[in-house]
C-alpha atoms as an extended CHARMM CRD file, in Angstrom:
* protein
*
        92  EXT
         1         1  UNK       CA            -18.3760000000       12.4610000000        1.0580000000  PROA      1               0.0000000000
         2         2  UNK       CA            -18.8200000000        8.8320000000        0.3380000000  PROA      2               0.0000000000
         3         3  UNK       CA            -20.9750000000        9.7520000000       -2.9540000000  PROA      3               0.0000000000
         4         4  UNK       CA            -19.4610000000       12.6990000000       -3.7700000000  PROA      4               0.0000000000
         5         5  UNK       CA            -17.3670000000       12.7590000000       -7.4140000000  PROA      5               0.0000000000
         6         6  UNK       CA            -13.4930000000       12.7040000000       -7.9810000000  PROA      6               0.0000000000
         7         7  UNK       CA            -13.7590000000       16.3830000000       -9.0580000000  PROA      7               0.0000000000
         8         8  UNK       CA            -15.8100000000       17.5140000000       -6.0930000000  PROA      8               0.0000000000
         9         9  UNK       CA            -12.9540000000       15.1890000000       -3.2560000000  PROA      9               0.0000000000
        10        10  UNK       CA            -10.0690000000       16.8500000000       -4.7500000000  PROA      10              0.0000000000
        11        11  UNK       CA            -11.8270000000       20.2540000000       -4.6520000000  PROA      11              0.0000000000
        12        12  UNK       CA            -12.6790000000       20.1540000000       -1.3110000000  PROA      12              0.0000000000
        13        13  UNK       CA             -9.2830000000       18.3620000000       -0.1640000000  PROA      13              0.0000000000
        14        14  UNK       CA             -7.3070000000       21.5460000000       -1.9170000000  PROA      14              0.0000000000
        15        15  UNK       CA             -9.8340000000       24.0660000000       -0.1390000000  PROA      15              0.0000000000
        16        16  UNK       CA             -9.0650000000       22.3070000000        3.3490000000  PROA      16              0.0000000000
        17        17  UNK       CA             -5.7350000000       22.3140000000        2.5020000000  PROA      17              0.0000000000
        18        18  UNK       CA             -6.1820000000       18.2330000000        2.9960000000  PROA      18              0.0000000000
        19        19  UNK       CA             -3.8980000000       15.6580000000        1.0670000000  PROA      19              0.0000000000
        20        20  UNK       CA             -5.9710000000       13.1570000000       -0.7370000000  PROA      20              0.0000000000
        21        21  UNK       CA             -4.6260000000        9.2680000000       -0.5700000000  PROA      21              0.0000000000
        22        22  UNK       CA             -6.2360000000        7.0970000000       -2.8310000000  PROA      22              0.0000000000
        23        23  UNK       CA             -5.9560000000        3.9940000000       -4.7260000000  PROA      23              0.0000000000
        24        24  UNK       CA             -7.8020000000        5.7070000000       -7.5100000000  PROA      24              0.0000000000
        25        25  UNK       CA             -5.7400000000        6.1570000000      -10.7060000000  PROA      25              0.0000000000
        26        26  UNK       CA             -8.2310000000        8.5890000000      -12.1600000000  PROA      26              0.0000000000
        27        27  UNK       CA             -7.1450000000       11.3120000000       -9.8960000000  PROA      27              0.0000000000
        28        28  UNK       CA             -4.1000000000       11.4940000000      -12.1700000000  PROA      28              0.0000000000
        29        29  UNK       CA             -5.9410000000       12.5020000000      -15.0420000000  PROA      29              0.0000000000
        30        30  UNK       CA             -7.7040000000       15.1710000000      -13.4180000000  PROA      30              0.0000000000
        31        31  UNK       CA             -4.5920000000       16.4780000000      -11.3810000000  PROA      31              0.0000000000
        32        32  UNK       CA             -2.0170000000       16.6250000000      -14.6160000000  PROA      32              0.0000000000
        33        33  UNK       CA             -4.6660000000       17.6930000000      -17.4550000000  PROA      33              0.0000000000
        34        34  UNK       CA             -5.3170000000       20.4830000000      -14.9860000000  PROA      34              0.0000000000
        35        35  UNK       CA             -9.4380000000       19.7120000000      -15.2950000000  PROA      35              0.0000000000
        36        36  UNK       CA             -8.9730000000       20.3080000000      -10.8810000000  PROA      36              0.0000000000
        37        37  UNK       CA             -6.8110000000       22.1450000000       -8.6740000000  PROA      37              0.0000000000
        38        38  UNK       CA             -5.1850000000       20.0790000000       -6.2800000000  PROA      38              0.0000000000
        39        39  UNK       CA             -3.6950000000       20.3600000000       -3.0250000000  PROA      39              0.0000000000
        40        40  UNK       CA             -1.4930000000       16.7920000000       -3.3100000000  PROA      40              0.0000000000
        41        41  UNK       CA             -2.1440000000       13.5720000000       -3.6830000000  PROA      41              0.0000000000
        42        42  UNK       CA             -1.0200000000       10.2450000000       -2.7300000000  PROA      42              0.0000000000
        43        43  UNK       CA             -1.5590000000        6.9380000000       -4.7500000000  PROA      43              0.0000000000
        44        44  UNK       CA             -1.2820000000        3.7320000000       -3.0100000000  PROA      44              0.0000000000
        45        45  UNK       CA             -0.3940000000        0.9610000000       -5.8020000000  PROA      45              0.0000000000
        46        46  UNK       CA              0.2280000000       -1.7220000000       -3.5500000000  PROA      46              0.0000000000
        47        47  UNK       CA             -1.8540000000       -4.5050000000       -2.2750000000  PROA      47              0.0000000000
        48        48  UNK       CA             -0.5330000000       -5.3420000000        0.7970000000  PROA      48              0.0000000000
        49        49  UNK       CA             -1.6210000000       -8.5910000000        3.0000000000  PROA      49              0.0000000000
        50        50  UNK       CA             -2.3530000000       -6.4920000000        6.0140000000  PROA      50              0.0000000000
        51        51  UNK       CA             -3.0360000000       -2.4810000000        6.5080000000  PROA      51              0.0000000000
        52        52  UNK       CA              0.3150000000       -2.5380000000        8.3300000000  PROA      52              0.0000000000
        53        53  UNK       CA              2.4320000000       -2.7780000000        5.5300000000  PROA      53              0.0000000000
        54        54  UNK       CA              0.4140000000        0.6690000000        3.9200000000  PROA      54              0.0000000000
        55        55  UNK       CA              0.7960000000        2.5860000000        7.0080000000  PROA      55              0.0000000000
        56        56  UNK       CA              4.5280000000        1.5690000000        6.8810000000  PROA      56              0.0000000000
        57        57  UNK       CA              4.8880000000        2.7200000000        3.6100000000  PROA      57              0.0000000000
        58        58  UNK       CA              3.3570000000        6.1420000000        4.3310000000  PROA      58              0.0000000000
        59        59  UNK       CA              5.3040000000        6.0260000000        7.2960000000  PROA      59              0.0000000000
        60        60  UNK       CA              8.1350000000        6.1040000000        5.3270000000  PROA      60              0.0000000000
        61        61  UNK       CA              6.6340000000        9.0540000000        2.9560000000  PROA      61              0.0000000000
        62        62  UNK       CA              5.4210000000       11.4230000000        5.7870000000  PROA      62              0.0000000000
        63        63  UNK       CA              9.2300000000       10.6870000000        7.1830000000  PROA      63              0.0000000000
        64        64  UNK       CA             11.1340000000       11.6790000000        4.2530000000  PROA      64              0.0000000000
        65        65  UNK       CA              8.7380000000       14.7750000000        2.9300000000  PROA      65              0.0000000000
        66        66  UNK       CA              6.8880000000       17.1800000000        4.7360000000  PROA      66              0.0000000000
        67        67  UNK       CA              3.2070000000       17.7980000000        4.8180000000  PROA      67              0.0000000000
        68        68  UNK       CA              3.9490000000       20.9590000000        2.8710000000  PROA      68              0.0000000000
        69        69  UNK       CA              6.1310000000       19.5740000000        0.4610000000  PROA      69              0.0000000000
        70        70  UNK       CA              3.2580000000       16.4750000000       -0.5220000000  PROA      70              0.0000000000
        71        71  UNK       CA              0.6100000000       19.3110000000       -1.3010000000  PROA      71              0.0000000000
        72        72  UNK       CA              2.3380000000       20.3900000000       -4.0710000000  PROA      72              0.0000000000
        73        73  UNK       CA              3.3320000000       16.7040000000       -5.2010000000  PROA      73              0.0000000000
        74        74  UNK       CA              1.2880000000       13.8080000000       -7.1930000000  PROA      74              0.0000000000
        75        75  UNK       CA              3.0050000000       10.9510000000       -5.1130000000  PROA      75              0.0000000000
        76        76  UNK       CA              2.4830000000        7.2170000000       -6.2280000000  PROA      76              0.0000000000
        77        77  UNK       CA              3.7520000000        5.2410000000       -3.0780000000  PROA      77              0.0000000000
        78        78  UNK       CA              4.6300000000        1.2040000000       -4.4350000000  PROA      78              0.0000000000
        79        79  UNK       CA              6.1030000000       -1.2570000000       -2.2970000000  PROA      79              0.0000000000
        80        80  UNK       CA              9.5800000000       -0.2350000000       -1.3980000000  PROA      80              0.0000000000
        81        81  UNK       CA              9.5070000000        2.6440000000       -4.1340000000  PROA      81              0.0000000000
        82        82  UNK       CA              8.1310000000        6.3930000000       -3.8260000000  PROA      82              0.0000000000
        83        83  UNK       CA              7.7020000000        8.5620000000       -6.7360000000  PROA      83              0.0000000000
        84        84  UNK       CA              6.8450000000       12.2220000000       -6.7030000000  PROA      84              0.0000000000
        85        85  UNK       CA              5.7490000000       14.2880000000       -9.4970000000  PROA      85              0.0000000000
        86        86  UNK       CA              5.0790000000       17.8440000000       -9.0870000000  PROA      86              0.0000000000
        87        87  UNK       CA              1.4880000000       19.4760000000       -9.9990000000  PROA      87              0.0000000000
        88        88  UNK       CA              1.8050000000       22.5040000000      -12.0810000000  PROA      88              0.0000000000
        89        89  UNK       CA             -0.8300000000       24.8570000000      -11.0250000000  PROA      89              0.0000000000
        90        90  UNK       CA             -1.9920000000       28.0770000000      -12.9200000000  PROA      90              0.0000000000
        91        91  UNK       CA             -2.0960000000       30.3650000000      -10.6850000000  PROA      91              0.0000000000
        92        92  UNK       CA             -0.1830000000       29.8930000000       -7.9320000000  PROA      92              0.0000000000
């Protein structure tokens, strides 16, 4: 899905039942203005010197919240710092 549009990676990520992790801010437009259904979503705002230090930090996500918890959460994951914002969706 390399070509595919924000709208259509966070509709097929909710139909999977997939959480999406992106360094994409735009997803958090779409999510909270309700313009796509969402099945979670994680936003990496750090820029880390090696891909260990991300996997640490979602490490330390996926070890404090559950898989099931995080698909109904916007979650911006920042160096040392987690925040979690829950997605309102109609319907459900």
């Amino acid at each position: 899905m390399a070509r595919a549009s924000d709208r259509e990676l966070l509709t097929e990520a909710k139909r999977d039942k997939r959480l999406l992790v992106t360094r994409d801010t735009d997803f958090g437009s779409l999510v909270f203005l309700g313009e796509v259904p969402s099945a979670g979503v994680i936003l990496l705002r750090i820029m880390p010197e090696t891909i260990e230090k991300v996997h640490s930090e979602l490490t330390l996500v996926f070890e404090k919240h559950s898989e099931e918890k995080l698909r109904k959460y916007f979650c911006t994951v920042e160096p040392k710092r987690h925040r979690m914002r829950l997605i309102l969706s109609s319907g459900e």
